[in-house]
C-alpha positions in Angstrom: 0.0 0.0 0.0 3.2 2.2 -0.3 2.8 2.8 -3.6 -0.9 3.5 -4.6 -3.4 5.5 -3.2 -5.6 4.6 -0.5 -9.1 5.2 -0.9 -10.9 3.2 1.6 -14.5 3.0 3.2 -13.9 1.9 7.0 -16.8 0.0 9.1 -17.5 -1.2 12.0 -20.5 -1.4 14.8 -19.6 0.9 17.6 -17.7 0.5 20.3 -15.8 -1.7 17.4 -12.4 0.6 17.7 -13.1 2.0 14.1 -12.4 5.5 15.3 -9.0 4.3 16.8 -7.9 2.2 13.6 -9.4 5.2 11.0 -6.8 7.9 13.2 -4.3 5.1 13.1 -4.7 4.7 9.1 -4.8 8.5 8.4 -1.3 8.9 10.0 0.6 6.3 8.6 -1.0 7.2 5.0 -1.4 10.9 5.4 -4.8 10.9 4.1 -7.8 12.1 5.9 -10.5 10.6 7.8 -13.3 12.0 6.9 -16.9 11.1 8.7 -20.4 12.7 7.7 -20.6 14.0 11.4 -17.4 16.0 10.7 -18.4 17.2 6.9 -21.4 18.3 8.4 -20.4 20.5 11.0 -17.8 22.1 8.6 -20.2 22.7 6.0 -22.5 24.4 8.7 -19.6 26.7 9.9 -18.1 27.4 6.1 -21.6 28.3 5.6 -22.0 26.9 2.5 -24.6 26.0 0.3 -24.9 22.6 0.9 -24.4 23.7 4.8 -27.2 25.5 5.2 -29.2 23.3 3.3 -28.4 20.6 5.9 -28.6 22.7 8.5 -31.9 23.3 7.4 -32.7 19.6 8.1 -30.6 19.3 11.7 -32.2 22.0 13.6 -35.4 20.5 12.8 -34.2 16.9 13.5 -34.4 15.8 10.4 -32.4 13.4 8.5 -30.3 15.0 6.1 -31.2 13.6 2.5 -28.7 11.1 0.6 -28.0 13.7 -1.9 -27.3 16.6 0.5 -24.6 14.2 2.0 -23.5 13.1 -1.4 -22.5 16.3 -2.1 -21.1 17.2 0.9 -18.9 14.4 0.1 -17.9 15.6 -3.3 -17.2 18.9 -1.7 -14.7 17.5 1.0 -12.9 15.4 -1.9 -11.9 18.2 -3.5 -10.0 19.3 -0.7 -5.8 19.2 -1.0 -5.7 17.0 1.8 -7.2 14.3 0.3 -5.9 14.4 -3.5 -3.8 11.3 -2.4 -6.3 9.2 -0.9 -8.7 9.1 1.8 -10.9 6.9 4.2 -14.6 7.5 5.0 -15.4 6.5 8.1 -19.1 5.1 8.8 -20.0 5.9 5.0 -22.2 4.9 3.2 -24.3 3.3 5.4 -27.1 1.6 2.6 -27.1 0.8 -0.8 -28.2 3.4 -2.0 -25.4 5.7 -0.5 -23.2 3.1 -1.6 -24.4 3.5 -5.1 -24.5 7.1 -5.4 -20.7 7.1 -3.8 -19.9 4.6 -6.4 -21.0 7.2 -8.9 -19.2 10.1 -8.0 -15.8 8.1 -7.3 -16.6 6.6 -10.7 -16.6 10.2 -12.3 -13.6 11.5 -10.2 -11.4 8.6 -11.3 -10.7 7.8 -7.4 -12.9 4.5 -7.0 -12.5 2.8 -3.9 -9.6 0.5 -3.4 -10.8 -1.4 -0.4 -14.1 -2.0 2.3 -13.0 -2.7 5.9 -15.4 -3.8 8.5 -14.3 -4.6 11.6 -15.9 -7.8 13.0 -16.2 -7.9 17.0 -18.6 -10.0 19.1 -21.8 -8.6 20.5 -20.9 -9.3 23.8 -17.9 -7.6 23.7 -18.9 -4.6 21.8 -21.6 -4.2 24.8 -18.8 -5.0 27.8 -16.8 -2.4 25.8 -19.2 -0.1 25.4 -21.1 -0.2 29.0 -18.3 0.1 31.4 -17.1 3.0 30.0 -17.6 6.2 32.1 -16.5 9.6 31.5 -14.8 12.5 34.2 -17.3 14.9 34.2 -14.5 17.4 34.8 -12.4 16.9 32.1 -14.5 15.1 29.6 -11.7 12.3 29.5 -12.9 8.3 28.7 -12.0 5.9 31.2 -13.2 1.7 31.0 -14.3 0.1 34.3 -12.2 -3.4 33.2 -9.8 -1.5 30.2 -8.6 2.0 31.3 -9.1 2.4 35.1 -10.3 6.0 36.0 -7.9 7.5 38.7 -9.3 8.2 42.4 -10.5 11.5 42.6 -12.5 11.6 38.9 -15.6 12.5 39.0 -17.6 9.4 36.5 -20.8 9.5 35.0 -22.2 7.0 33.0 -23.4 8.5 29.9 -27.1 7.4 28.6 -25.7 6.1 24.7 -23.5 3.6 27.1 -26.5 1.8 28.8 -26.6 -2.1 27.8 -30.6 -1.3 26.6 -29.1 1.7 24.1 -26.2 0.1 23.0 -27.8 -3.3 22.2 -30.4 -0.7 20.3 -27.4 0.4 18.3 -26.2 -2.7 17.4 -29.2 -4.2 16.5 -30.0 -1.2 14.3 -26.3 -1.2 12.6 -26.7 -5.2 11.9 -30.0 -4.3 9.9 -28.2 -1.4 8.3 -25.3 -3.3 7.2 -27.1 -6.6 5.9 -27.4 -5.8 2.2 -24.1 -2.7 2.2 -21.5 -5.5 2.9 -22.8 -8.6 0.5 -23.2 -5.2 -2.3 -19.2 -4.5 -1.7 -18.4 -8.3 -1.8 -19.9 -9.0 -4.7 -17.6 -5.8 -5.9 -14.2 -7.8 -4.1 -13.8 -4.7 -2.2 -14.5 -6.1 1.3 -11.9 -7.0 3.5 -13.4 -8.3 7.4 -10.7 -8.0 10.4 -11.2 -9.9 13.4 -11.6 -6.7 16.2 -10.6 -8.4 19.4 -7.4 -7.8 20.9 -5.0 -5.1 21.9 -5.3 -1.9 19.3 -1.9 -2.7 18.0 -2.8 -6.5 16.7 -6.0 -5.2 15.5 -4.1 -2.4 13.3 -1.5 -5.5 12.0 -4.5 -7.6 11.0 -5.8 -4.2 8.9 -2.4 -3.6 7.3 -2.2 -7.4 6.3 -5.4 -7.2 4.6 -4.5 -3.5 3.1 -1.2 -5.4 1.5 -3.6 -7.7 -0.4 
């Protein structure tokens, strides 16, 4: 992977360590990771067209359309940062996103080079994802069983964390991903990493699979 480009679409259920793997990736390739959460919040402070159109959406709670996002994405593309590559993180999350990001790579000349989906057990995901509490103080993330909070922080237990809203969430990202990750095998674009371990073997397993 020293020699092409990277242009990569990273998955994973939450608590799955994609956000630590996708800031892992964007170092060592100097490409960014860009989410919709991020493009979206740019957008909005840029003030641009497509900003205020989703903003237009957000403050009413609504979901942002597929072609509002689609375009956001084309936008963030053109950026210098990411002429040599890039990885989406947690995009597309259907078919149809897939489709219309299929599209635009097609017509940029930048289609994907690989899928990654980060496989980790349910059980885990929830132990990962329920004992961890954050210092009200400092807004720092500490794990009950992982990453032991010093004495004197000051934990709460934040309400996405509960076992009933995480299982929620990972029920909902099963159903999501059911017909997005058979569409980018049937493309050979999608490459599945065992998730379980320390970050470090995780992050070999992903640069095994990037070598392919």
């Amino acid at each position: 992977m020293t020699e092409r480009a990277l242009q990569l679409v990273l998955l994973g259920p939450p608590a799955s360590g994609k956000g630590t793997q996708g800031e892992l990736l964007a170092s060592r390739f100097g490409i960014p990771k860009i989410s919709t959460g991020d493009m979206l919040r740019a957008a909005r402070a840029a003030g641009t067209a497509l900003g205020r159109e989703a903003d237009g959406y957000m403050s009413t709670g609504r979901l942002v359309p597929d072609s509002v996002v689609i375009g956001l994405v084309a936008e963030r593309l053109t950026e210098a940062d990411a002429e040599r590559g890039f990885i989406l993180d947690g995009f597309p999350r259907t078919v149809p996103q897939a489709e219309a990001l299929e599209s635009l790579l097609e017509r940029r000349g930048t289609p994907l080079t690989h899928v990654l989906q980060i496989d980790v057990p349910h059980d885990l995901l929830v132990e990962r994802a329920t004992l961890r509490r954050t210092d009200k103080r400092t807004g720092q993330i500490y794990h009950l069983k992982y990453s032991l909070p010093p004495p004197d922080a000051e934990l709460e237990h934040r309400a996405d964390d509960r076992e009933e809203t995480v299982r929620r969430r990972l029920d909902e990202y099963d159903a999501m991903t059911a017909a997005l990750l058979p569409f980018y095998g049937q493309r050979g674009l999608l490459r599945r990493v065992d998730g379980v371990g320390k970050p470090e073997e995780v992050t070999a397993r992903i640069s095994n699979e990037l070598e392919q």
